[in-house]
Each structure stands twice: as structure tokens, then as C-alpha cells.
ZAVEX-760520 format. One record per residue: y, x, z of N, C-alpha, C in turn; residue number from 1. Coordinates in steps of 0.1 Angstrom, whole numbers, plus 5000, padded with zeros to 4 digits. Example, Ala and Ser with C-alpha at 12.3 -4.5 7.8 and 13.67 -1.06 7.14 Angstrom:
BEGIN
+------+------+------+-------+-------+-------+------+------+------+------+
: n_yy : n_xx : n_zz : ca_yy : ca_xx : ca_zz : c_yy : c_xx : c_zz : resi :
+------+------+------+-------+-------+-------+------+------+------+------+
: 4943 : 5132 : 5078 :  4955 :  5123 :  5078 : 4967 : 5132 : 5078 :    1 :
: 4978 : 5128 : 5071 :  4989 :  5137 :  5071 : 5000 : 5129 : 5079 :    2 :
+------+------+------+-------+-------+-------+------+------+------+------+
***
This chain:
BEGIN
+------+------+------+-------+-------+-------+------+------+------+------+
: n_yy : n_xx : n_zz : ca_yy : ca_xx : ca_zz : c_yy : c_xx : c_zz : resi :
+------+------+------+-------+-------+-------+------+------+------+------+
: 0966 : 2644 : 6666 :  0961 :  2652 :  6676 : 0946 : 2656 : 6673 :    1 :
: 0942 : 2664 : 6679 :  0928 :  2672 :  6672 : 0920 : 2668 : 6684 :    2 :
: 0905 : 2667 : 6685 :  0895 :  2659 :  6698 : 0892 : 2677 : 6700 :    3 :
: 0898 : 2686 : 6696 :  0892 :  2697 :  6699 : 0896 : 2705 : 6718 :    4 :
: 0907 : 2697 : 6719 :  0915 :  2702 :  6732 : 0920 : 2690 : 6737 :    5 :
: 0919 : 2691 : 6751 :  0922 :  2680 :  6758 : 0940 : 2676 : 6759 :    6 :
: 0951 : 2689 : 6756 :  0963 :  2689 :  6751 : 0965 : 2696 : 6737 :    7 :
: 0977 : 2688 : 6732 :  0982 :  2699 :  6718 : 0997 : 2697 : 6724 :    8 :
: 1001 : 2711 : 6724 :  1018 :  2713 :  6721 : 1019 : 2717 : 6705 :    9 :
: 1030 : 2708 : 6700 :  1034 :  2708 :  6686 : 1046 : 2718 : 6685 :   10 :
: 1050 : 2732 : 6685 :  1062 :  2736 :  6681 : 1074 : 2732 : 6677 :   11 :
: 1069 : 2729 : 6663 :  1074 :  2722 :  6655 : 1087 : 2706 : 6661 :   12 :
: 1079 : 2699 : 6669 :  1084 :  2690 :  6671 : 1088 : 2690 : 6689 :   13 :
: 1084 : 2697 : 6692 :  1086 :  2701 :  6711 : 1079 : 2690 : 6716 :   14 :
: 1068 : 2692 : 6714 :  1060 :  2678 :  6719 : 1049 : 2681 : 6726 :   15 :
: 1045 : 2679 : 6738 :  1033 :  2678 :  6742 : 1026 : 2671 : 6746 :   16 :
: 1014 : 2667 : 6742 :  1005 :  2653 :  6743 : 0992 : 2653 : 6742 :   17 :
: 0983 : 2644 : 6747 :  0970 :  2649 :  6751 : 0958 : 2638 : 6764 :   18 :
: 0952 : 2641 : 6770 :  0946 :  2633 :  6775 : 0936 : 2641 : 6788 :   19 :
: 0942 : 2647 : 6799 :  0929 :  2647 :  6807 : 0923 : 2641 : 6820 :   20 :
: 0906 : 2638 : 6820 :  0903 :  2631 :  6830 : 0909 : 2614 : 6829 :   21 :
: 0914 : 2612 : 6818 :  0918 :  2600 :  6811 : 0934 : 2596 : 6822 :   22 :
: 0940 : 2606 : 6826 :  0953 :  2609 :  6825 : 0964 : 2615 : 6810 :   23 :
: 0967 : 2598 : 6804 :  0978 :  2607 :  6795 : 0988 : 2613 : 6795 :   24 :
: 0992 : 2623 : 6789 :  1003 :  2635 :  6792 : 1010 : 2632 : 6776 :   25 :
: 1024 : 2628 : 6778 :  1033 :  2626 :  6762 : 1046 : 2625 : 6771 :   26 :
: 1050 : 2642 : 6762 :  1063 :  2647 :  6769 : 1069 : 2653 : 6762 :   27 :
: 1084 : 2658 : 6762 :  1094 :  2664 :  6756 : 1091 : 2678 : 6759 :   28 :
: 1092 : 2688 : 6750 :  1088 :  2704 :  6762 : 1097 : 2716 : 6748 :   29 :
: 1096 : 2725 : 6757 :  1103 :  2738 :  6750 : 1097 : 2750 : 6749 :   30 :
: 1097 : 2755 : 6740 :  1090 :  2771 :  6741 : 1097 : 2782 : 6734 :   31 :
: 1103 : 2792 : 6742 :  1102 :  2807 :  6736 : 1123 : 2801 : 6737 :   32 :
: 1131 : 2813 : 6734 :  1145 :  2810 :  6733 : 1150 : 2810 : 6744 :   33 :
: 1140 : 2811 : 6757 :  1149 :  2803 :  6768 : 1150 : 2788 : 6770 :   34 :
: 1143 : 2782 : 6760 :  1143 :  2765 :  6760 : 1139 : 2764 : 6777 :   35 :
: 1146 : 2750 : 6778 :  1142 :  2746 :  6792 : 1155 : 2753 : 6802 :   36 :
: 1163 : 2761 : 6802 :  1169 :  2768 :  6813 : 1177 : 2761 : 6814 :   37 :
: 1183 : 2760 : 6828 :  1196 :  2753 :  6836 : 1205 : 2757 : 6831 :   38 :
: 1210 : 2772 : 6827 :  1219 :  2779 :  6826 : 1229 : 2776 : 6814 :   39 :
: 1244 : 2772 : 6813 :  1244 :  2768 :  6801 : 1247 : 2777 : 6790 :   40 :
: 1244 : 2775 : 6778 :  1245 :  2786 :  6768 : 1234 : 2793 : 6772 :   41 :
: 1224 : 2793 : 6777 :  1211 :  2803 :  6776 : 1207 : 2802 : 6766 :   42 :
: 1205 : 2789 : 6759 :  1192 :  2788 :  6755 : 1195 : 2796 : 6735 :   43 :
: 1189 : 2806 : 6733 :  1189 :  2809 :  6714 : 1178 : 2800 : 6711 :   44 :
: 1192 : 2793 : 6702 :  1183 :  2783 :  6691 : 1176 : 2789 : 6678 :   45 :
: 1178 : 2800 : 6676 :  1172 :  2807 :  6666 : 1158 : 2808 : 6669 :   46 :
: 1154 : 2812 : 6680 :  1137 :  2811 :  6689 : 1135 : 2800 : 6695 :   47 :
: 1138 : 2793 : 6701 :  1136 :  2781 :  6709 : 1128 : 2771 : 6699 :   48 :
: 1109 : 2769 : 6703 :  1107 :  2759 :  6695 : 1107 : 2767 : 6680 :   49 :
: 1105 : 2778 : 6673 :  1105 :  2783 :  6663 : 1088 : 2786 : 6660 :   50 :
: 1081 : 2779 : 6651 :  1071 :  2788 :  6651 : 1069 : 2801 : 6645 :   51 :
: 1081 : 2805 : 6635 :  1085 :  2821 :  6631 : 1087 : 2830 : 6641 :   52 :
: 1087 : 2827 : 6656 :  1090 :  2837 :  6661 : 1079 : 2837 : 6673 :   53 :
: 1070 : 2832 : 6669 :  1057 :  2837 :  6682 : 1054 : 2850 : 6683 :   54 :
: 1060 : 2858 : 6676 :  1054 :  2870 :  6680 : 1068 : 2881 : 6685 :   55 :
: 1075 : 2877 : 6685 :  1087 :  2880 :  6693 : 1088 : 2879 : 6707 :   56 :
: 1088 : 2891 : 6709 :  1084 :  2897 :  6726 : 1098 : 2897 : 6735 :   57 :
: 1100 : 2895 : 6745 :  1108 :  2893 :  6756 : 1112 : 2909 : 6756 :   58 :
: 1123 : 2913 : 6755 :  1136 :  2926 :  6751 : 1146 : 2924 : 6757 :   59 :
: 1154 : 2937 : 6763 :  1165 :  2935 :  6771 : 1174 : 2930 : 6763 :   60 :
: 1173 : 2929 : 6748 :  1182 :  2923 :  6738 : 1181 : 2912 : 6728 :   61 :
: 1170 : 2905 : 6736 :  1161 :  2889 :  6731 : 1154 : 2883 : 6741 :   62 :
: 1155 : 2870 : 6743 :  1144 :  2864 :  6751 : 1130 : 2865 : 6738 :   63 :
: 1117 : 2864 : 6747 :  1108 :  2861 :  6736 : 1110 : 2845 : 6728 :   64 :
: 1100 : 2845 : 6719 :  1096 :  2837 :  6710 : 1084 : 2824 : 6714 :   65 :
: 1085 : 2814 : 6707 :  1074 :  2804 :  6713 : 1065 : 2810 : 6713 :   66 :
: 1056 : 2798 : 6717 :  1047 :  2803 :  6727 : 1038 : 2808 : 6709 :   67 :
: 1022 : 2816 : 6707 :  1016 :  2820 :  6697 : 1007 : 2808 : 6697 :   68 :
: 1004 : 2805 : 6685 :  0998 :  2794 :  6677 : 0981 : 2797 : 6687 :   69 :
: 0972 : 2785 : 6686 :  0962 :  2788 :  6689 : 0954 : 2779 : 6699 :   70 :
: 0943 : 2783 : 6707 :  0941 :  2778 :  6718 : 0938 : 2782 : 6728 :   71 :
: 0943 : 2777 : 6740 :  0944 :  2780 :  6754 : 0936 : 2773 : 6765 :   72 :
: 0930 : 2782 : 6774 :  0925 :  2767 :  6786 : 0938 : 2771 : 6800 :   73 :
: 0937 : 2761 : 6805 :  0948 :  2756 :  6813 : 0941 : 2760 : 6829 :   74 :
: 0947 : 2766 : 6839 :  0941 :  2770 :  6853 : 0953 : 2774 : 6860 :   75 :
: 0951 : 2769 : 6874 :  0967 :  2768 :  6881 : 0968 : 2785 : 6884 :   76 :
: 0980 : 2786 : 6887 :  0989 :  2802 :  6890 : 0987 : 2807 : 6899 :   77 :
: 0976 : 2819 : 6900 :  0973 :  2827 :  6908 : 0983 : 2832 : 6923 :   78 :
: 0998 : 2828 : 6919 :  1005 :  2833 :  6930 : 1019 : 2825 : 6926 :   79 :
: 1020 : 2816 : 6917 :  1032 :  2807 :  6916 : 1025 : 2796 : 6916 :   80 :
: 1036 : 2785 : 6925 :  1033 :  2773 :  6929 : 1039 : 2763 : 6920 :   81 :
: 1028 : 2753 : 6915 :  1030 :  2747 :  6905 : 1036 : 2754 : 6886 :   82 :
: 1027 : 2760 : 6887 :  1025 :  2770 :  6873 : 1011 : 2765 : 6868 :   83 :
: 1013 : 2763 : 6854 :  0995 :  2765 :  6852 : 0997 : 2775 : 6842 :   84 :
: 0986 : 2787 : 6847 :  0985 :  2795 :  6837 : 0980 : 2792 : 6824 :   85 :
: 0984 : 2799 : 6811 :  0974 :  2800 :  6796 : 0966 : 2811 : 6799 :   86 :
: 0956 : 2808 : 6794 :  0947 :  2818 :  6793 : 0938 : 2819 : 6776 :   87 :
: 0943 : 2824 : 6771 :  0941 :  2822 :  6756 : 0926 : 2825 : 6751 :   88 :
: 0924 : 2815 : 6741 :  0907 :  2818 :  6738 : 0903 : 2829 : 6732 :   89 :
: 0894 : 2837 : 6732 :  0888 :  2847 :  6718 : 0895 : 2842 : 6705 :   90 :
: 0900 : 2849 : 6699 :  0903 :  2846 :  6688 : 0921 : 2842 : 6684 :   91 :
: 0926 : 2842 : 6696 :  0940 :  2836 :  6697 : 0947 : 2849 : 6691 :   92 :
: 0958 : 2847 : 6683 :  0964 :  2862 :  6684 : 0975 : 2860 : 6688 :   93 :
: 0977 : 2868 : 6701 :  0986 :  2869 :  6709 : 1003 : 2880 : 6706 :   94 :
: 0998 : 2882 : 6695 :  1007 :  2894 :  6688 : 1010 : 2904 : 6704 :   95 :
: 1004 : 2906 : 6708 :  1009 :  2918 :  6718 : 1012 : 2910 : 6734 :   96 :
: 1013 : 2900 : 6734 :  1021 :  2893 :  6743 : 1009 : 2890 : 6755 :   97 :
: 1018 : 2881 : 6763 :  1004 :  2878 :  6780 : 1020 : 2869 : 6785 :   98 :
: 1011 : 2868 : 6800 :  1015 :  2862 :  6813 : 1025 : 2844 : 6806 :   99 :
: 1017 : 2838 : 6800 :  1021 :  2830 :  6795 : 1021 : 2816 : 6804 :  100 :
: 1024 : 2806 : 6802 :  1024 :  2791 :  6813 : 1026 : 2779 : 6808 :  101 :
: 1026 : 2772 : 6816 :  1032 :  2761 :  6815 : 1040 : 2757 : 6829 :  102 :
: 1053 : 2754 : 6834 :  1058 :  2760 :  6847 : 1074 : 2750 : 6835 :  103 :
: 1078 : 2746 : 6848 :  1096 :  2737 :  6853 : 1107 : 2748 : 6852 :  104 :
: 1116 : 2737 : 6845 :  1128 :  2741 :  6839 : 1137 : 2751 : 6853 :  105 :
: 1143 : 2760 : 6851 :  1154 :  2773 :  6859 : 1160 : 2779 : 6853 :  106 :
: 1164 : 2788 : 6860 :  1177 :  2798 :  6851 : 1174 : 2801 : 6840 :  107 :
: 1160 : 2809 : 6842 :  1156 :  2817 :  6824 : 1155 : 2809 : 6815 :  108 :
: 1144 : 2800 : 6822 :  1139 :  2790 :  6808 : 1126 : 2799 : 6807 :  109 :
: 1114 : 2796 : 6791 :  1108 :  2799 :  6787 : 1113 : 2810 : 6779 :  110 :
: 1101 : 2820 : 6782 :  1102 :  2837 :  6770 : 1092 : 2828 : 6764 :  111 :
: 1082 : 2826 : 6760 :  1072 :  2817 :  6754 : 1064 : 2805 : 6759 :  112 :
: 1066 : 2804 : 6776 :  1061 :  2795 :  6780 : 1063 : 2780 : 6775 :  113 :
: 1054 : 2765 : 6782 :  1061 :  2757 :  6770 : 1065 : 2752 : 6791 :  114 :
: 1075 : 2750 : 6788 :  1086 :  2740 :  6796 : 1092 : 2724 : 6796 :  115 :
: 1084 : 2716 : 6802 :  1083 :  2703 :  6800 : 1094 : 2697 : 6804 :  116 :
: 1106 : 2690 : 6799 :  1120 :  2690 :  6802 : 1119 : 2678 : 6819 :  117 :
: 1109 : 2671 : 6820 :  1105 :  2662 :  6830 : 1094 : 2674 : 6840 :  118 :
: 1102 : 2678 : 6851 :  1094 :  2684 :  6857 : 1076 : 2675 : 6867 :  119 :
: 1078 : 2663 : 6866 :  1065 :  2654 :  6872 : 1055 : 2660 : 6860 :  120 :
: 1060 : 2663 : 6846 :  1045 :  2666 :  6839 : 1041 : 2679 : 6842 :  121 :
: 1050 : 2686 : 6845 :  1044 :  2704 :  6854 : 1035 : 2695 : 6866 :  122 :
: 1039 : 2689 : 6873 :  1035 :  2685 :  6887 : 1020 : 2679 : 6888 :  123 :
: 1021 : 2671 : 6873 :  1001 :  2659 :  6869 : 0997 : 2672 : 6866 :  124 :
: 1002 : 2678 : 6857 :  0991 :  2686 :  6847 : 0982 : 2696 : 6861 :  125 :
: 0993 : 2706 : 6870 :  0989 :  2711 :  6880 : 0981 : 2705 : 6889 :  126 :
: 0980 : 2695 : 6895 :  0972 :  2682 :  6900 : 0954 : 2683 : 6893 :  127 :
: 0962 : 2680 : 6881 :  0949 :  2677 :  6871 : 0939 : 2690 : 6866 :  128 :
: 0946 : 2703 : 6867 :  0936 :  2716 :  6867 : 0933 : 2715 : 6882 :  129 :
: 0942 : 2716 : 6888 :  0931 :  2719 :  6906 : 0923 : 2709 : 6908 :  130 :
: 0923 : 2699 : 6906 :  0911 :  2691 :  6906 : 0898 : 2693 : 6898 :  131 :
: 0898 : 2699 : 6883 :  0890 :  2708 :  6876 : 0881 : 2714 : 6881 :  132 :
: 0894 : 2730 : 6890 :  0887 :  2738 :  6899 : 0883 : 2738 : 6909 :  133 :
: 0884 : 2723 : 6919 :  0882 :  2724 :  6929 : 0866 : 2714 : 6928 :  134 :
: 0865 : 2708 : 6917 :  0853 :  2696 :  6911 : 0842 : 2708 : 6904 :  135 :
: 0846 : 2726 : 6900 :  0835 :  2731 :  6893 : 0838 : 2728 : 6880 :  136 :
: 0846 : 2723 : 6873 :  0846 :  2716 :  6861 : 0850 : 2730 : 6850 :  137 :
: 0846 : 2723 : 6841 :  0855 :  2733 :  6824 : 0875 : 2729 : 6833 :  138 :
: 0881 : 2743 : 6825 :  0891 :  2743 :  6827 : 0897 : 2734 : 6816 :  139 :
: 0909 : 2728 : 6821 :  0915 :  2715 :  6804 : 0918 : 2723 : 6796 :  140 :
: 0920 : 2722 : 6784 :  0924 :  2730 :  6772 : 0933 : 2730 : 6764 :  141 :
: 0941 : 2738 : 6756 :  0953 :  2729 :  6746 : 0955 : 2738 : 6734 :  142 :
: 0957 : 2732 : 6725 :  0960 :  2737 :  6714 : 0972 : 2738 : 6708 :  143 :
: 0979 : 2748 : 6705 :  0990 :  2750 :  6703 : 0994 : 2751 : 6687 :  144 :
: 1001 : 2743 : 6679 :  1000 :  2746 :  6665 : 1018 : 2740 : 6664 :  145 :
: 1017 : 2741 : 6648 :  1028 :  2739 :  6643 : 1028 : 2731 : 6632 :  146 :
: 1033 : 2718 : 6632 :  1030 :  2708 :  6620 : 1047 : 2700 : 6622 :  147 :
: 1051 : 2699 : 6610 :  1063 :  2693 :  6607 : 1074 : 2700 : 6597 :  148 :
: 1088 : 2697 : 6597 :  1096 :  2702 :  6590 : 1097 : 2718 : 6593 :  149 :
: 1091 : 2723 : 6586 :  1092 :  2739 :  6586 : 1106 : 2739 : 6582 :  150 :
: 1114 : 2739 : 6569 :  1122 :  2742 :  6565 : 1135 : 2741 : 6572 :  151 :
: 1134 : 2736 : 6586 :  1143 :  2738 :  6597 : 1146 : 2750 : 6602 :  152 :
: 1138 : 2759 : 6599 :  1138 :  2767 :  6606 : 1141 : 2786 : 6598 :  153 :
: 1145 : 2779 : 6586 :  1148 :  2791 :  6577 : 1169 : 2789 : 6576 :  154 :
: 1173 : 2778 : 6581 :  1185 :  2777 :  6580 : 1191 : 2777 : 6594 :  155 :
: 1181 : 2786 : 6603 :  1193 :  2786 :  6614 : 1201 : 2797 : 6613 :  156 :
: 1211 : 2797 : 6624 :  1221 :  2816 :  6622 : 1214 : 2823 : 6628 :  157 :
+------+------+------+-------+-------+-------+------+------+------+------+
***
């Protein structure tokens, strides 16, 4: 994990982990494909957790793609309850994309958001920014990368 961000979600491995306000966060999570959804058969494993497909936009004939490589700070959801918005840094490339989160498993699932399969870690993390903004504080941060078996991901269908 990098001291650069208070979380890293790993694509590669669906992992999210991290430290804030000396609350540790080490969780199972999903991004882009629909990962995360109730629904059965939602989820395309061809995107789900792919870091090839972060730039792959939400289409009436695709869910989007994980979430885009990079770094984010974390601030709760201007009008959804228990959402924490991304808000991506200078320099992030977003390939075209927005309205991104971190937000509990439902029907859709994630277009890119990352979706924590234990919904209590939506519940701290949300906890853990409002207290940020309600303390005046830096918003928490997270970095999003991709490290592990790539070659997973050239043999799906």
C-alpha cells in the first residue's frame, strides 16, 4: 500500500484497504461489470474488476467499466444516503467518465463504482468522511491502481 492515500482499491485483486483516523478498512469490493449486484446473472465478468476496461462508459448495450486508475478524495453524497462520493484529483484521467462512488451492493451493482460486498464498510467509511467534514478536516483519500495477475484478464470471453 502506498502512505500516499489514506485508502488503495486494487482492481486487480478487488481489494480495498487502508487506514483512516486510525480506523482500518480491509475489504472484499467490486468495480465496473455490475460487480456487487443482487441481481442474478447481472454481473459481466469480462468488466467486473478489469483494469482494461476503465474507460468503458455505461451504454444501453454495456454496463461501464472499473472504476479509472488514479487518485481520489472521498466526501459523503450530496443527495444519497450513505454514498461517498469520488471526487478525482488533477491529473486523474477519467476517460470521459464522472458521478463515481463508493455506495452498497443492489440491483445494478457498480457501472465503475467500487462496491464493498460487506455493506458495514460503506457504513465506517461514510461515518469516517462526515466526521472529516463536520471536524473541517482534509477529505480521506484513495488511490486506485492495478497490481497483480494481469494476464487474467486477456483470457476472458
Amino acid at each position: 500500500m502506498t502512505a500516499l492515500a489514506d485508502l488503495v482499491y486494487n482492481i486487480v485483486e478487488g481489494h480495498l484497504t487502508g487506514s483512516i483516523d486510525g480506523t482500518f478498512i480491509d475489504a472484499r469490493a467490486g468495480s465496473g461489470g455490475r460487480a456487487g449486484s443482487k441481481t442474478p446473472g447481472a454481473v459481466n465478468t469480462t468488466l467486473a474488476n478489469n483494469p482494461f476496461g476503465t474507460g468503458v462508459k455505461l451504454s444501453s448495450a454495456t454496463p461501464g467499466g472499473a472504476l479509472p486508475l488514479g487518485f481520489y478524495s472521498l466526501r459523503t453524497h450530496e443527495s444519497r444516503q450513505n454514498w461517498i462520493r469520488l471526487v478525482p484529483a488533477p491529473g486523474t484521467n477519467m476517460h470521459g467518465r464522472a458521478g463515481m462512488a463508493i455506495h452498497g451492493r443492489g440491483k445494478r451493482g457498480s457501472d465503475g463504482c467500487i462496491v464493498p460486498a460487506d455493506f458495514n464498510v460503506v457504513l465506517q467509511l461514510h461515518k469516517l468522511c462526515k466526521a472529516r467534514e463536520k471536524a473541517g478536516q482534509a477529505n480521506p483519500t484513495l488511490e486506485v491502481l492495478a497490481i497483480g495477475d494481469l494476464d487474467q484478464f486477456t483470457n476472458r470471453a
